[in-house]
mmCIF file of the N, C-alpha and C atoms, coordinates in Angstrom:
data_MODEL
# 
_entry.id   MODEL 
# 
loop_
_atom_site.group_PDB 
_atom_site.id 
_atom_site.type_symbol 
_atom_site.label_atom_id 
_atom_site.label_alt_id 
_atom_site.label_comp_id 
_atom_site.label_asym_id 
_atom_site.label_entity_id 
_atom_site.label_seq_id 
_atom_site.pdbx_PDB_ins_code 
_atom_site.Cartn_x 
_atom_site.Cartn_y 
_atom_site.Cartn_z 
_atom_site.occupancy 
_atom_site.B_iso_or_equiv 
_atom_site.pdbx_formal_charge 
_atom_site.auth_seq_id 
_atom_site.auth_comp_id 
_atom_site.auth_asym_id 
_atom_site.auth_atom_id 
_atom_site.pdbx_PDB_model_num 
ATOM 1   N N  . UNK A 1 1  ? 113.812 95.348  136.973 1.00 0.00 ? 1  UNK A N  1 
ATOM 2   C CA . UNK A 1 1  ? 112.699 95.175  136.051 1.00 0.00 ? 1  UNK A CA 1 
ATOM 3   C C  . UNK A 1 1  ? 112.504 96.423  135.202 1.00 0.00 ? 1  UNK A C  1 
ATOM 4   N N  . UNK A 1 2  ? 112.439 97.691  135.725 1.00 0.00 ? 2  UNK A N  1 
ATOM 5   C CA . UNK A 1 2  ? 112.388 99.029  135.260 1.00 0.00 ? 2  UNK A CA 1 
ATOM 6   C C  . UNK A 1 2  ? 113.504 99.042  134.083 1.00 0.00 ? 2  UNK A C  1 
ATOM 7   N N  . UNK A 1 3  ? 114.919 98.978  134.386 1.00 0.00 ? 3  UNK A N  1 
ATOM 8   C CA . UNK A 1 3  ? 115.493 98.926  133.602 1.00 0.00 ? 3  UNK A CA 1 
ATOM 9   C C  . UNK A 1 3  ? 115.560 98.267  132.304 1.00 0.00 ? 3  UNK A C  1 
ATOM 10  N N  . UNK A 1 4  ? 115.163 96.484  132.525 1.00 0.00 ? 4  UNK A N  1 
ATOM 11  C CA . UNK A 1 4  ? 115.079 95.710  131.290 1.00 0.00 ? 4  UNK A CA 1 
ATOM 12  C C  . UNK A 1 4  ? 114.086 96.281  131.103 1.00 0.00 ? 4  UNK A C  1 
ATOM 13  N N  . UNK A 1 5  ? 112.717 96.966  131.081 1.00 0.00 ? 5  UNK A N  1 
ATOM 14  C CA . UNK A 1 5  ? 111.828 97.333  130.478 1.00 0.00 ? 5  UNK A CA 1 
ATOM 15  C C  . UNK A 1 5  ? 112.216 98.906  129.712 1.00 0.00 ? 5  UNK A C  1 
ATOM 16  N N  . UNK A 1 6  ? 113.442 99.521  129.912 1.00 0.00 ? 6  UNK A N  1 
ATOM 17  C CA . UNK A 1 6  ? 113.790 100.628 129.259 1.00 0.00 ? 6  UNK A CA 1 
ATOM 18  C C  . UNK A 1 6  ? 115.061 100.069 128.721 1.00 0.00 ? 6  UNK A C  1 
ATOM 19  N N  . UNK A 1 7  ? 115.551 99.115  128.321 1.00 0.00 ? 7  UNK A N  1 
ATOM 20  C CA . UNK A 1 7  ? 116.230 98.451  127.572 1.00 0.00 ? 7  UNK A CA 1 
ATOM 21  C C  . UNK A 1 7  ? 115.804 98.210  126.123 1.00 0.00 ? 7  UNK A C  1 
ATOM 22  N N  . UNK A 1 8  ? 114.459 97.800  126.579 1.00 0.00 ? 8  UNK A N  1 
ATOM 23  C CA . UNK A 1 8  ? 113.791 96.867  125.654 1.00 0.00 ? 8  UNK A CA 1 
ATOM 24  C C  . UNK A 1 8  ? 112.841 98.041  124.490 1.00 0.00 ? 8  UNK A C  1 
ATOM 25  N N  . UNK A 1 9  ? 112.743 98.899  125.333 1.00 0.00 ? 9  UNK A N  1 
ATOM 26  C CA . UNK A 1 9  ? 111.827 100.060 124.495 1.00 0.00 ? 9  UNK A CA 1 
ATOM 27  C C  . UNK A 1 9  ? 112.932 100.440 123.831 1.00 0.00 ? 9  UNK A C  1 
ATOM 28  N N  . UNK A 1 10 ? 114.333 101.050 124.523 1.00 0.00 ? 10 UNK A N  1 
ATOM 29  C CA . UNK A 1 10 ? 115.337 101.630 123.488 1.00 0.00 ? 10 UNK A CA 1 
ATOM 30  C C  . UNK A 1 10 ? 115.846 100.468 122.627 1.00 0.00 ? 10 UNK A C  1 
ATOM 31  N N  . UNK A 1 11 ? 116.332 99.431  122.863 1.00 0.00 ? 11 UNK A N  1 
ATOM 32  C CA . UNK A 1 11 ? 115.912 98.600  121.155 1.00 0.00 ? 11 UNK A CA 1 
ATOM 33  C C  . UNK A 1 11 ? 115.397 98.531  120.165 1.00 0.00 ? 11 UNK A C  1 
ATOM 34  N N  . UNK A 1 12 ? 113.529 98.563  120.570 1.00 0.00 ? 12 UNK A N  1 
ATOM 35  C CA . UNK A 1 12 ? 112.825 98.797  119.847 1.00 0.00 ? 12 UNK A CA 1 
ATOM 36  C C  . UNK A 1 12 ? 112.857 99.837  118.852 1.00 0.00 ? 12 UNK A C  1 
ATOM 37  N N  . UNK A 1 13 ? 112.508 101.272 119.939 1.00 0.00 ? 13 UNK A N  1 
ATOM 38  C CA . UNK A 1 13 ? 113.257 102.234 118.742 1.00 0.00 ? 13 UNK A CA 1 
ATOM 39  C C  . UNK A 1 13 ? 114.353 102.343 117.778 1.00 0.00 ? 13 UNK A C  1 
ATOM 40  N N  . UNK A 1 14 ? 115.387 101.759 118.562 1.00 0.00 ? 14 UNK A N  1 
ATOM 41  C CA . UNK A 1 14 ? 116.170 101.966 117.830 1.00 0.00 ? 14 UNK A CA 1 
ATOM 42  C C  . UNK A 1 14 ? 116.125 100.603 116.396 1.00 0.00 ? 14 UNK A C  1 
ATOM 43  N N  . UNK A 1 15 ? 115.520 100.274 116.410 1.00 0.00 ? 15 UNK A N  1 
ATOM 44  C CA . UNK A 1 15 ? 115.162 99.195  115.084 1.00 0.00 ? 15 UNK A CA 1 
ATOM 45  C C  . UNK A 1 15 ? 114.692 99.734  114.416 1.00 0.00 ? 15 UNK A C  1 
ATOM 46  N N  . UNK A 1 16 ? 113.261 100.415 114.645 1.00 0.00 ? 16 UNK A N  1 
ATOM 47  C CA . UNK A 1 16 ? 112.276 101.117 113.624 1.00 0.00 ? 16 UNK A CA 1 
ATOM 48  C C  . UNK A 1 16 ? 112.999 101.680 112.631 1.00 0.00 ? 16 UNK A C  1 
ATOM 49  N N  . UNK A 1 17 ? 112.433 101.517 111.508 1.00 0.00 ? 17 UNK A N  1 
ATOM 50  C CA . UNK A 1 17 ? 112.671 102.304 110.629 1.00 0.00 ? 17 UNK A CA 1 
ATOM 51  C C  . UNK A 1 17 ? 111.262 102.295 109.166 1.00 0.00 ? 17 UNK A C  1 
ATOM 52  N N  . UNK A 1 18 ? 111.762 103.523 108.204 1.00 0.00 ? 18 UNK A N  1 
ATOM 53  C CA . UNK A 1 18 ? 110.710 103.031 107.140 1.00 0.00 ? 18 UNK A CA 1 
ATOM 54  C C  . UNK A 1 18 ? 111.180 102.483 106.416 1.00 0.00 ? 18 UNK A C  1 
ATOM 55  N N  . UNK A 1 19 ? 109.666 101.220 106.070 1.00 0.00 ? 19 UNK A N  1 
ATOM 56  C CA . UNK A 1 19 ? 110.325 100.429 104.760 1.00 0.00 ? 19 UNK A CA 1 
ATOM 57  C C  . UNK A 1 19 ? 110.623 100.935 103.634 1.00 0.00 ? 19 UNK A C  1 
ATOM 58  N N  . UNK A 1 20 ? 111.762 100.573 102.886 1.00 0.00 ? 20 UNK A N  1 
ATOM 59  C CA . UNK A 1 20 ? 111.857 101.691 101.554 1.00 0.00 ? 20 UNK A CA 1 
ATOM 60  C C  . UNK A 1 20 ? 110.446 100.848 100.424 1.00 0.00 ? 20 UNK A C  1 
ATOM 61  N N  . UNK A 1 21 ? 110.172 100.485 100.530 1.00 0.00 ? 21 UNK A N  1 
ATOM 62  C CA . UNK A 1 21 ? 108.840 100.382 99.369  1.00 0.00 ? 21 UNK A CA 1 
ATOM 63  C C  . UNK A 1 21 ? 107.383 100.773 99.662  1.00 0.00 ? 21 UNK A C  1 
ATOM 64  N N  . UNK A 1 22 ? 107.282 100.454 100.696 1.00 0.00 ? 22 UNK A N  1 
ATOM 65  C CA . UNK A 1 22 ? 106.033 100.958 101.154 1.00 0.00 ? 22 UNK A CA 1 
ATOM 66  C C  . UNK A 1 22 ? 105.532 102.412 102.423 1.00 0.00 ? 22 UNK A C  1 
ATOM 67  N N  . UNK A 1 23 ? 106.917 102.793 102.764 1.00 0.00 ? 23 UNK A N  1 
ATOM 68  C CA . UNK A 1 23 ? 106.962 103.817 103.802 1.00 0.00 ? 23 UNK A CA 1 
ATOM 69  C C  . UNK A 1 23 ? 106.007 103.588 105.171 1.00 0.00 ? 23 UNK A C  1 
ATOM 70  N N  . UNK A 1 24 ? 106.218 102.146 105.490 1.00 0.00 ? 24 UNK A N  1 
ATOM 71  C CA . UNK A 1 24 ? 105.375 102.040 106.725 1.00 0.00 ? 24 UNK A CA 1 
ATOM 72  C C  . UNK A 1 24 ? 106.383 101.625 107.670 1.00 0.00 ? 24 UNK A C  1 
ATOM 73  N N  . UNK A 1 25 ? 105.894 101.618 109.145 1.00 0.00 ? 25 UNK A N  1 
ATOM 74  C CA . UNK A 1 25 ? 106.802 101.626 110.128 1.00 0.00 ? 25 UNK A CA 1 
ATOM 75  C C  . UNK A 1 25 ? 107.055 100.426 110.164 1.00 0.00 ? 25 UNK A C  1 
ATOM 76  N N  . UNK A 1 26 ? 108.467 99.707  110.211 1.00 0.00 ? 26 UNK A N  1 
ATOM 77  C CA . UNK A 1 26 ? 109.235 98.483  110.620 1.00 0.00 ? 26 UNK A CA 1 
ATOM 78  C C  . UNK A 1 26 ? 110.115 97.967  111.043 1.00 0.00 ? 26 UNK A C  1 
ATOM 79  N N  . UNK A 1 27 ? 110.225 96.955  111.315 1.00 0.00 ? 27 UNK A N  1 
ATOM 80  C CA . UNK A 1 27 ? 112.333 96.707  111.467 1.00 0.00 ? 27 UNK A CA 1 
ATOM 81  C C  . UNK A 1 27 ? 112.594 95.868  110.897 1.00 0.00 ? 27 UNK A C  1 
ATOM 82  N N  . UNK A 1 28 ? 111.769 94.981  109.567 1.00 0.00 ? 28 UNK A N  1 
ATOM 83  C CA . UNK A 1 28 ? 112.095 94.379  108.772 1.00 0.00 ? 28 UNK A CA 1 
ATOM 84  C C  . UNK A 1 28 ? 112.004 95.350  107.276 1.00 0.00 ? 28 UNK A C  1 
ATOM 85  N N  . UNK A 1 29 ? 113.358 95.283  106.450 1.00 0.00 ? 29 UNK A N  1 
ATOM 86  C CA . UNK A 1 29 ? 113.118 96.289  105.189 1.00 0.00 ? 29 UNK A CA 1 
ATOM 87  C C  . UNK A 1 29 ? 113.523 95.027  103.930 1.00 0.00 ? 29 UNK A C  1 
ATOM 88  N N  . UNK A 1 30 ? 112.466 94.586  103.361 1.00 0.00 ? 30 UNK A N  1 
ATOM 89  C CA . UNK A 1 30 ? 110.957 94.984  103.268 1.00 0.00 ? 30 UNK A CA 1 
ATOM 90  C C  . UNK A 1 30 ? 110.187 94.940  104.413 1.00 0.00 ? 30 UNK A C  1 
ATOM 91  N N  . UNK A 1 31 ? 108.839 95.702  104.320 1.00 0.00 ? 31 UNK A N  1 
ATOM 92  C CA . UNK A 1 31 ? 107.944 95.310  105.935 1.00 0.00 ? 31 UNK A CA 1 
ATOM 93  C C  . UNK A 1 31 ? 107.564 93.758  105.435 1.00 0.00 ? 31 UNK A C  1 
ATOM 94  N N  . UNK A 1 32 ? 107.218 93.742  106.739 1.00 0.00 ? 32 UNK A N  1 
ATOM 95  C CA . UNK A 1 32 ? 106.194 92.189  106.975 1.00 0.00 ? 32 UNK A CA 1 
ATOM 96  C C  . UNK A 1 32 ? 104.974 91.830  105.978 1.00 0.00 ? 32 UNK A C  1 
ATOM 97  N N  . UNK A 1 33 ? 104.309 92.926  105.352 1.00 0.00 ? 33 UNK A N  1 
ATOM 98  C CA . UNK A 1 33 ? 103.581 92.895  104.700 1.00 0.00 ? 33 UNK A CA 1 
ATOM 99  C C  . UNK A 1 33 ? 103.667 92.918  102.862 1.00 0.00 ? 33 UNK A C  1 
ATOM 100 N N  . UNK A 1 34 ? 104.545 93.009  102.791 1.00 0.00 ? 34 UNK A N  1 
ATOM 101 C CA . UNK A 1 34 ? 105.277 92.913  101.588 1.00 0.00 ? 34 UNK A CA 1 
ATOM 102 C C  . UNK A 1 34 ? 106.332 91.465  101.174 1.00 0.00 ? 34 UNK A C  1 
ATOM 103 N N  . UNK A 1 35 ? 106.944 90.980  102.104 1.00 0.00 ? 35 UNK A N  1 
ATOM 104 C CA . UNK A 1 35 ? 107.131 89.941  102.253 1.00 0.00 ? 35 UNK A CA 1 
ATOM 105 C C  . UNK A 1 35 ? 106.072 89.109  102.203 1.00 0.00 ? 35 UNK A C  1 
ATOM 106 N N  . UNK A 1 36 ? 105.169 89.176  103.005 1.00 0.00 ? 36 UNK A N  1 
ATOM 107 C CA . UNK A 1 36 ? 103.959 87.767  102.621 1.00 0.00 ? 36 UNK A CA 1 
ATOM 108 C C  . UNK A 1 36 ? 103.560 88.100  101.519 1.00 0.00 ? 36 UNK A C  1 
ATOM 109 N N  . UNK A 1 37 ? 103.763 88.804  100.147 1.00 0.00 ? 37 UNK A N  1 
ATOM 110 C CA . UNK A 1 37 ? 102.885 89.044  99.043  1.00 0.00 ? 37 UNK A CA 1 
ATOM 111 C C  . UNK A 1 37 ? 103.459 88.093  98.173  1.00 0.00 ? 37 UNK A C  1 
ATOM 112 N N  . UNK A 1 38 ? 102.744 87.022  98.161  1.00 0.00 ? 38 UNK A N  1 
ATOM 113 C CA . UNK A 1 38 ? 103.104 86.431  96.278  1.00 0.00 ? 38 UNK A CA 1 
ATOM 114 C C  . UNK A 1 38 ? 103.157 86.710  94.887  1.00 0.00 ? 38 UNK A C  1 
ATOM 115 N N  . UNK A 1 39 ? 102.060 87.645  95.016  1.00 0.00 ? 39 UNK A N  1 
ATOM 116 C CA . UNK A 1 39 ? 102.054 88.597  93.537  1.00 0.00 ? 39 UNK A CA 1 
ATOM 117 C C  . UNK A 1 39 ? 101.786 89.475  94.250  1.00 0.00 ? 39 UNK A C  1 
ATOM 118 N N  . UNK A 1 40 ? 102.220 90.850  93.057  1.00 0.00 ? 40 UNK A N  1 
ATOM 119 C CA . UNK A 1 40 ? 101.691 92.047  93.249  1.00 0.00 ? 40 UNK A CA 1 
ATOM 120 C C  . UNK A 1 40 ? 100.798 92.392  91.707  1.00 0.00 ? 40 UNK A C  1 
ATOM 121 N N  . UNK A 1 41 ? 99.884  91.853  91.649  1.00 0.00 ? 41 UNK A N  1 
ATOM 122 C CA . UNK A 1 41 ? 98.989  91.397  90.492  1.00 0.00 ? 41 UNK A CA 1 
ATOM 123 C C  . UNK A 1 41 ? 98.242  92.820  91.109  1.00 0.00 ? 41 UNK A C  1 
ATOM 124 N N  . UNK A 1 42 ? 97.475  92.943  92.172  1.00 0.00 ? 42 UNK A N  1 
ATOM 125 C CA . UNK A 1 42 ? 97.046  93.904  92.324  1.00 0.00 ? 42 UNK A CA 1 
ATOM 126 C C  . UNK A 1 42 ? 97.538  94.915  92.507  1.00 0.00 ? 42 UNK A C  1 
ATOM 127 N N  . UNK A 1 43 ? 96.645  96.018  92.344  1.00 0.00 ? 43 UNK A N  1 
ATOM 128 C CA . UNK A 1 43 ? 97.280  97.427  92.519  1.00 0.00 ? 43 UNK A CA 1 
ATOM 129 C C  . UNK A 1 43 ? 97.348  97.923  93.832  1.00 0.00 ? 43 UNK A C  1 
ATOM 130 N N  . UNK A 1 44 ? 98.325  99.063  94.235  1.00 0.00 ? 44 UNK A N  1 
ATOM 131 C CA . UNK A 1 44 ? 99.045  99.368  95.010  1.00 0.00 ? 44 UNK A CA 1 
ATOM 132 C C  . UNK A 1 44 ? 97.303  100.853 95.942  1.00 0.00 ? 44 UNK A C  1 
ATOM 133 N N  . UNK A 1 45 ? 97.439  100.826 97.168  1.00 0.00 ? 45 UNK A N  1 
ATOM 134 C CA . UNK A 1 45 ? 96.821  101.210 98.206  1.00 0.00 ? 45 UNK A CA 1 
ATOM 135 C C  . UNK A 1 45 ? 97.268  102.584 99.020  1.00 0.00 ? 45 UNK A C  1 
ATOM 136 N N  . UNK A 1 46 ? 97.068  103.834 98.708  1.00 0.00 ? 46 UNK A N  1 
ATOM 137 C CA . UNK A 1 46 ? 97.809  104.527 99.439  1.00 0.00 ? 46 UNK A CA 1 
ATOM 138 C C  . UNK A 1 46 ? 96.784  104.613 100.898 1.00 0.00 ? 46 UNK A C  1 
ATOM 139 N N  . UNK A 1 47 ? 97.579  104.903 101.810 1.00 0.00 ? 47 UNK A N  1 
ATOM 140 C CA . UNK A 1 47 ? 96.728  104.689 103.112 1.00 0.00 ? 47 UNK A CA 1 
ATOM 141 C C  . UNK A 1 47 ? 97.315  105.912 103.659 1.00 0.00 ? 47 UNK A C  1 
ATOM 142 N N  . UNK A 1 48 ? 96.847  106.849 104.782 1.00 0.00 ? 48 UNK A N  1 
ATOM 143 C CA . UNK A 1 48 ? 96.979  107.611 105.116 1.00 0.00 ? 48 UNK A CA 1 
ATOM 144 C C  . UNK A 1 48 ? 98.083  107.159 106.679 1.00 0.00 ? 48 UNK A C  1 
ATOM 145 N N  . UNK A 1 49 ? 97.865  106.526 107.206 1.00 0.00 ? 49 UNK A N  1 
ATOM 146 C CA . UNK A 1 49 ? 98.386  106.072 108.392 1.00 0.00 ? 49 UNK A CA 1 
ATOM 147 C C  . UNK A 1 49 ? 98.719  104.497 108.070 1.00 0.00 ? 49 UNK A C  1 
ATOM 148 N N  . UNK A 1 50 ? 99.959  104.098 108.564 1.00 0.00 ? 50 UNK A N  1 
ATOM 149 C CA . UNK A 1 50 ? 100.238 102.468 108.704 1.00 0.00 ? 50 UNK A CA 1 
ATOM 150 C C  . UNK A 1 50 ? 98.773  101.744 109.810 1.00 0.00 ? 50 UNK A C  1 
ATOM 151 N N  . UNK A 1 51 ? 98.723  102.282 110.832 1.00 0.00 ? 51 UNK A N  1 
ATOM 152 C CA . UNK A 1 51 ? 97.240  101.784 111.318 1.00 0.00 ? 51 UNK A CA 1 
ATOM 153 C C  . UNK A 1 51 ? 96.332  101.833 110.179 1.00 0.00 ? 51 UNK A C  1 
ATOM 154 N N  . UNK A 1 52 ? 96.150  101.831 109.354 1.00 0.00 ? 52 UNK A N  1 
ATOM 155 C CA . UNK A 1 52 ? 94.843  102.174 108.622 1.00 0.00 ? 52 UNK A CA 1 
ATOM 156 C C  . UNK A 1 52 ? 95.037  100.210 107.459 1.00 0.00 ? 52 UNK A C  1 
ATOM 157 N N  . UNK A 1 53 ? 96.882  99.965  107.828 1.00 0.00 ? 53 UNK A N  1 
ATOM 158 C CA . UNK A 1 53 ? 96.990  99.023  106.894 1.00 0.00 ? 53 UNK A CA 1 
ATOM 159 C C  . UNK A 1 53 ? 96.360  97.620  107.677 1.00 0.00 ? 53 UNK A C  1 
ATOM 160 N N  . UNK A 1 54 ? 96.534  97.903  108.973 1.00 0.00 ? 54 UNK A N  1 
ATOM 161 C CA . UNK A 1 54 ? 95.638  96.735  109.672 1.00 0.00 ? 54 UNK A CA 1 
ATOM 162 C C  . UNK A 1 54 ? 93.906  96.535  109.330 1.00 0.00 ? 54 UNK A C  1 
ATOM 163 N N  . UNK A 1 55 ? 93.528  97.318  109.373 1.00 0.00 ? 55 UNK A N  1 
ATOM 164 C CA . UNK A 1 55 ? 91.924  97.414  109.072 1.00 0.00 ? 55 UNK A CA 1 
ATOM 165 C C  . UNK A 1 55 ? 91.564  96.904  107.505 1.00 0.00 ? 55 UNK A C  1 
ATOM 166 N N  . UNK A 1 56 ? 92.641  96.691  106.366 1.00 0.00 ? 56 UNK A N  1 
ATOM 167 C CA . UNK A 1 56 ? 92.839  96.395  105.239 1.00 0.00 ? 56 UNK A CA 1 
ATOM 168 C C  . UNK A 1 56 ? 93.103  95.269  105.761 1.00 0.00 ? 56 UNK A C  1 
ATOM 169 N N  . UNK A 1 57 ? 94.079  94.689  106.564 1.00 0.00 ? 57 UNK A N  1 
ATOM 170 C CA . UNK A 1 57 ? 94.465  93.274  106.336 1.00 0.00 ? 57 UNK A CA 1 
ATOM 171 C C  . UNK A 1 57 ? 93.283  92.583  106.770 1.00 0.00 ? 57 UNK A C  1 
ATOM 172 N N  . UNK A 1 58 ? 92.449  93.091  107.569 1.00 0.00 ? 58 UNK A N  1 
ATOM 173 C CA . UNK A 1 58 ? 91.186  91.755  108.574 1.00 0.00 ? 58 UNK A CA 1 
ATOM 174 C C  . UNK A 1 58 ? 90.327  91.951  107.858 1.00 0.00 ? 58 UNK A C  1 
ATOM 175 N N  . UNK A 1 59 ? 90.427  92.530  106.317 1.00 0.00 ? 59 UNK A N  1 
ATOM 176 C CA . UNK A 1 59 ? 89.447  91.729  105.366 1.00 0.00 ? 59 UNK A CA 1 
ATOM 177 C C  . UNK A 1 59 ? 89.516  90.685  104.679 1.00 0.00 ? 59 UNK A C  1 
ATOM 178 N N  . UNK A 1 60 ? 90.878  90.478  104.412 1.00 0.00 ? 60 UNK A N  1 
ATOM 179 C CA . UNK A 1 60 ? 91.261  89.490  103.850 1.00 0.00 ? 60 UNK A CA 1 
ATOM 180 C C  . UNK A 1 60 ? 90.789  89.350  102.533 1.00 0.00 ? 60 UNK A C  1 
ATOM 181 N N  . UNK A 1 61 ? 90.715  90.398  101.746 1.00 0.00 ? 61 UNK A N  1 
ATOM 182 C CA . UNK A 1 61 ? 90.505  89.996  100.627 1.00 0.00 ? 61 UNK A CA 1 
ATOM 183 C C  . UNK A 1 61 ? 91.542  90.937  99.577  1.00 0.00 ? 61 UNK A C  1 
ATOM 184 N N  . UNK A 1 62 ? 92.682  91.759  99.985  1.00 0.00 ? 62 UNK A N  1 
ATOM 185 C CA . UNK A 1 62 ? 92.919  92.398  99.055  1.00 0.00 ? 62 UNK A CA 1 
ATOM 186 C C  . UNK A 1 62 ? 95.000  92.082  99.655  1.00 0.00 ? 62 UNK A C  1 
ATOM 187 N N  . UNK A 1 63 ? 95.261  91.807  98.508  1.00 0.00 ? 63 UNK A N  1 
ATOM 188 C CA . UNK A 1 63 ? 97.085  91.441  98.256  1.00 0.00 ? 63 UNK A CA 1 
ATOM 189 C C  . UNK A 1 63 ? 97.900  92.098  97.556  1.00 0.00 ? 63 UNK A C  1 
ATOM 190 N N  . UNK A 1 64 ? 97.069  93.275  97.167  1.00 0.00 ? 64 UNK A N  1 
ATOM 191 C CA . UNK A 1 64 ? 98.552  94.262  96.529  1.00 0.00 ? 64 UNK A CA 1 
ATOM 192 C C  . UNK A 1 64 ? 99.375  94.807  97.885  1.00 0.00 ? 64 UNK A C  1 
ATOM 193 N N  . UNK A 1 65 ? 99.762  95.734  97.118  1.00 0.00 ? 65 UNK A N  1 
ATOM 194 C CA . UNK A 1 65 ? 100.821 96.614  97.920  1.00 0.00 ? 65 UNK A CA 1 
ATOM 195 C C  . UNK A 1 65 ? 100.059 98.232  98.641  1.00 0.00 ? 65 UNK A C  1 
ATOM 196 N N  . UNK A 1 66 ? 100.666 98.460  99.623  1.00 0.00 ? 66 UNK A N  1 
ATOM 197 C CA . UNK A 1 66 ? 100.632 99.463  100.707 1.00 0.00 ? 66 UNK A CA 1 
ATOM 198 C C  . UNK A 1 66 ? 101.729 100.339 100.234 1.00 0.00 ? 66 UNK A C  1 
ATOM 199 N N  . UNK A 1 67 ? 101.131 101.989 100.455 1.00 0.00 ? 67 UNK A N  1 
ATOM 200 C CA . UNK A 1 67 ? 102.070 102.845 100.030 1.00 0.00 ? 67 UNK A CA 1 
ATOM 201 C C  . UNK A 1 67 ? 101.461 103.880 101.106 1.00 0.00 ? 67 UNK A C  1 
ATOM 202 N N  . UNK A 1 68 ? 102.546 104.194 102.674 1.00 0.00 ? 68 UNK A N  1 
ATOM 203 C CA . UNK A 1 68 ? 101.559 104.794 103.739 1.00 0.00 ? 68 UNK A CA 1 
ATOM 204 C C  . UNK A 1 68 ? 102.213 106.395 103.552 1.00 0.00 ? 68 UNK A C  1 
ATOM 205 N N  . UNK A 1 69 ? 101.303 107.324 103.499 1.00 0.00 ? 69 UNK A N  1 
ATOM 206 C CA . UNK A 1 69 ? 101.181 109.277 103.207 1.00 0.00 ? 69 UNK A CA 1 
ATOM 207 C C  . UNK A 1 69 ? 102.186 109.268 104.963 1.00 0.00 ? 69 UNK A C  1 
ATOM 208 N N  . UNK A 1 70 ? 101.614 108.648 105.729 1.00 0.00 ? 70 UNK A N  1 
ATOM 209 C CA . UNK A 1 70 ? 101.503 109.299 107.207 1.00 0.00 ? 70 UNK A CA 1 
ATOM 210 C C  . UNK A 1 70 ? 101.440 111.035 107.335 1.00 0.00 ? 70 UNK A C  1 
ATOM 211 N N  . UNK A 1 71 ? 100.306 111.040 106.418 1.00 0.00 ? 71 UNK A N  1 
ATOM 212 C CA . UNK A 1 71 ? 99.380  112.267 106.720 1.00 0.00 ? 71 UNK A CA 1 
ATOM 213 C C  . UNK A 1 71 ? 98.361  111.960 105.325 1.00 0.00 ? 71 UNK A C  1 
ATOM 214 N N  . UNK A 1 72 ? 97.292  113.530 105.709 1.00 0.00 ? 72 UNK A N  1 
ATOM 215 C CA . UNK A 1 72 ? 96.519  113.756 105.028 1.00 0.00 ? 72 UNK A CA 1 
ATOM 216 C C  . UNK A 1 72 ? 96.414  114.145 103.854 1.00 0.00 ? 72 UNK A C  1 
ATOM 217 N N  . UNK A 1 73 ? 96.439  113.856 102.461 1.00 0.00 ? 73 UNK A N  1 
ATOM 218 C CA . UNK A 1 73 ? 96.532  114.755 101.160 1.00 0.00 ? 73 UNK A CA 1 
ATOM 219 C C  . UNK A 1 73 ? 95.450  115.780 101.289 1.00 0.00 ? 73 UNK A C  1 
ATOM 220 N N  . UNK A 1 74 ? 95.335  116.889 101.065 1.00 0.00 ? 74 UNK A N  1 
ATOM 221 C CA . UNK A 1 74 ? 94.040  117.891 100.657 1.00 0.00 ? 74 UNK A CA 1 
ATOM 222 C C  . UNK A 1 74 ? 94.682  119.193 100.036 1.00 0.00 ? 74 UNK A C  1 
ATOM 223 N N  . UNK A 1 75 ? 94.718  118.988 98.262  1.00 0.00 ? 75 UNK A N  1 
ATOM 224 C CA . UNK A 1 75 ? 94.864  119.872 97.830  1.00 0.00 ? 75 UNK A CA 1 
ATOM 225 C C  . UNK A 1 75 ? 94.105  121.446 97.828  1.00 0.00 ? 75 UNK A C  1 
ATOM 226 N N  . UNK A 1 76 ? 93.230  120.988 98.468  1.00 0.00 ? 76 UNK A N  1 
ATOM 227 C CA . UNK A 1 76 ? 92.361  122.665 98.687  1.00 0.00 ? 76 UNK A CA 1 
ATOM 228 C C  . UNK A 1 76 ? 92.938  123.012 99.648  1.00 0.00 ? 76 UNK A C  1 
ATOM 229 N N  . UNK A 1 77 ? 93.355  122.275 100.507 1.00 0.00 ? 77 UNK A N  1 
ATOM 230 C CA . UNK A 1 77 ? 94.299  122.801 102.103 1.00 0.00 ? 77 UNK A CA 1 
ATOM 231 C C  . UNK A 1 77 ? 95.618  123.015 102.357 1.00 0.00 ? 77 UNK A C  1 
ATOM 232 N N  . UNK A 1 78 ? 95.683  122.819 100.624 1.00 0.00 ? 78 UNK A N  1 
ATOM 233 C CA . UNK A 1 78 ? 97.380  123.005 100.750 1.00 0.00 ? 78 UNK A CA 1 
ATOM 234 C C  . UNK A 1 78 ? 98.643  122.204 101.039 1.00 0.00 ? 78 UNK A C  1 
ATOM 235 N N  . UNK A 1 79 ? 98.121  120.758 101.500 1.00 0.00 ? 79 UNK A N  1 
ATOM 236 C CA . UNK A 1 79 ? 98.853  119.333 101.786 1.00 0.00 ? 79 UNK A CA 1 
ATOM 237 C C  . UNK A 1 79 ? 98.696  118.580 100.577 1.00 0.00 ? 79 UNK A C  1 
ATOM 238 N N  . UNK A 1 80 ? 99.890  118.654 100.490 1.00 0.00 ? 80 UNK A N  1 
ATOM 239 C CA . UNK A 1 80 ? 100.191 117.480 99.343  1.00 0.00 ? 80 UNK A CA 1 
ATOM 240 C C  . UNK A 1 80 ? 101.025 116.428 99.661  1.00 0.00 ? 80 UNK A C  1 
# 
């Protein structure tokens, strides 16, 4: 059991990757979330973390595109 369960994690990893359009974590390139988009009528979302793109989706009201930093911008702090 131990083993198929460290099978299954090193798969996993080894799938991940970033999507090239939106830089969020996946193993589908495009992500999952870009694929369900019918238009990209709306404008594009930078999000600081891919978690941050879930809390966007359970509003359900917004269908552009995701573009994830996975970090913080603060030009007074020197992160860009």
């Amino acid at each position: 059991m131990r083993e198929a369960l460290a099978a299954a994690v090193r798969d996993v990893k080894a799938n991940l990757r970033l999507c090239s359009v939106c830089n969020n974590i996946t193993d589908l390139d495009p992500c999952v979330y870009l694929q369900q988009r019918h238009t990209q009528s709306e404008p594009g979302v930078r999000v600081e973390e891919p978690t941050n793109i879930a809390a966007i989706e359970k509003t359900k009201h917004f269908n552009g595109v995701y573009h994830v930093l996975h970090g913080s911008i603060s030009p007074l702090h020197g992160l860009g």
